[in-house]
Structures are given as structure tokens and as C-alpha cells.
C-alpha positions as CSV (number, residue, x, y, z in Angstrom):
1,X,-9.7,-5.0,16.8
2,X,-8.7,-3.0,13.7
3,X,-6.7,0.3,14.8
4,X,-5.9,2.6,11.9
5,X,-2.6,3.6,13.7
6,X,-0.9,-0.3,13.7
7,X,-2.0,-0.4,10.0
8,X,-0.3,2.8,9.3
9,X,3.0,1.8,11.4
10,X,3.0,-1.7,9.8
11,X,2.9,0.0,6.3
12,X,5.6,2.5,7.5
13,X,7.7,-0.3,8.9
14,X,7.7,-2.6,5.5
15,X,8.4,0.3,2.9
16,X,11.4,1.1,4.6
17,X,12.2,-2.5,5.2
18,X,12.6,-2.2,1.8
19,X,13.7,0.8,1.0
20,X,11.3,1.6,-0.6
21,X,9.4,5.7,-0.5
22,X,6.3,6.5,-0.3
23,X,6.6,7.6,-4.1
24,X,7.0,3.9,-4.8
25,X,4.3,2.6,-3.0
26,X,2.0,5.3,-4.4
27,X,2.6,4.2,-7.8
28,X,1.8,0.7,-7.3
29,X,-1.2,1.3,-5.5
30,X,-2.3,4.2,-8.0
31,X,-1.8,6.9,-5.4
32,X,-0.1,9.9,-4.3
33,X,2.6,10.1,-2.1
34,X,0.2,12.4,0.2
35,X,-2.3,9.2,0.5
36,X,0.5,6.7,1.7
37,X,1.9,9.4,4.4
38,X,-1.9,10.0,5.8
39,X,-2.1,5.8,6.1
40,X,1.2,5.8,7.7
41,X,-0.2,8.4,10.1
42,X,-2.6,6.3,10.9
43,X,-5.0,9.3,9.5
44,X,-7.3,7.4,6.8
45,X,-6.9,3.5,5.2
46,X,-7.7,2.3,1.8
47,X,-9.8,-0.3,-0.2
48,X,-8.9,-4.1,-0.1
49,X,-7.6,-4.2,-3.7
50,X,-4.7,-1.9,-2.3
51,X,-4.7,-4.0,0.9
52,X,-4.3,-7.4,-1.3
53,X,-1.5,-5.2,-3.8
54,X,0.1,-4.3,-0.5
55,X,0.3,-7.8,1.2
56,X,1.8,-9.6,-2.1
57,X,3.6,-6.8,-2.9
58,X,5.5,-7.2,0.7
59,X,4.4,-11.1,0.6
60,X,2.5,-10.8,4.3
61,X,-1.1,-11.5,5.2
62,X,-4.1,-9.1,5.1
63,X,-4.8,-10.2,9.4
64,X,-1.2,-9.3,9.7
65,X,-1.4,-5.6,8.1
66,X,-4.6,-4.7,10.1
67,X,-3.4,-5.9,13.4
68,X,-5.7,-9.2,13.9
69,X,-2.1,-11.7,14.5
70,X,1.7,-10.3,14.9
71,X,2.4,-13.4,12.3
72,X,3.4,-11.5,8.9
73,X,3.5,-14.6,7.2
74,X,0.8,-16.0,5.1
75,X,-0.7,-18.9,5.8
76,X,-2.2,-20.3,2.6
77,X,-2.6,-19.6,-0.9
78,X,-4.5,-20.5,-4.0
79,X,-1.8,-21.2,-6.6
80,X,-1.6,-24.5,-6.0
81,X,2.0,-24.1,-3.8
82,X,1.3,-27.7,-1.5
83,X,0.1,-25.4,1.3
84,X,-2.5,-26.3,3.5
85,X,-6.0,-24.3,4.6
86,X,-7.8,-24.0,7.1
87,X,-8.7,-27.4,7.2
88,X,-5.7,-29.4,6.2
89,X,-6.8,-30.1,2.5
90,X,-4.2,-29.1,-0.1
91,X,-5.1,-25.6,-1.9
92,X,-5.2,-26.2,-5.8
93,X,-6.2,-23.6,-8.8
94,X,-8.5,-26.2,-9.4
95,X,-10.7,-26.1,-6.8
């Protein structure tokens, strides 16, 4: 279940993994400083464009930022990289 607070902390916990401020993250995400403190609070979330910014940004997985595995790490992609999907065949730009 989604819980604003672990989306918040997990936020929290990767800016300053990487030193980052919340000045930083603001300006890649087109925001304030005040928005990325009231996420980190656990006090409001934002749109899934940020979400996706965040995750490649920080190169973890949307299920991992909002608390559905502990797993940061993506499991698939669409570039083409060899990974698998979901159902073993190869992911391609191609289709």
C-alpha cells in the first residue's frame, strides 16, 4: 500500500545519498525547495513525470520509491540494454 511518509523518507534518503539539496532536486523537477521538503515530510506527493525524473535521475524503480518492493533496482527497461521483462522476452526500442 502506498504511504506518503516512505515516499518522502525514500526521497530524503537518496538526495542525500548524493549530496544533493533540496535546491537541486527542485530544479530538476521544476520545483521549489518548499515542494521537495513537504514530500520529504511525507506532507503532499507529485505527478508521475516527476516520479519517472526522480527514479532515472537516482536510477531506481517507480515500485521502489512508493513503497510496493524494498528492491531499488530496476528491473527492465526499454532501450534496448539485453534486459528481460516480465516475461523473459528481450526489451528492444523496436518493439
Amino acid at each position: 500500500m502506498f504511504s506518503k511518509e516512505l515516499f518522502g523518507q525514500r526521497i530524503f534518503e537518496l538526495r542525500t545519498k548524493h549530496n544533493e539539496t533540496q535546491k537541486a532536486l527542485g530544479l530538476l523537477l521544476d520545483v521549489g525547495k518548499g515542494h521537495i521538503s513537504e514530500i520529504e515530510r511525507g506532507n503532499r506527493t507529485t505527478s508521475a513525470e516527476r516520479i519517472a525524473l526522480i527514479c532515472e535521475h537516482y536510477k531506481v524503480s517507480a515500485d521502489y520509491l512508493l513503497g510496493l518492493t524494498d528492491d531499488p533496482e530496476p528491473k527492465y527497461g526499454a532501450q534496448g540494454t539485453g534486459q528481460k521483462g516480465s516475461f523473459g522476452k528481450e526489451l528492444s526500442a523496436e518493439g
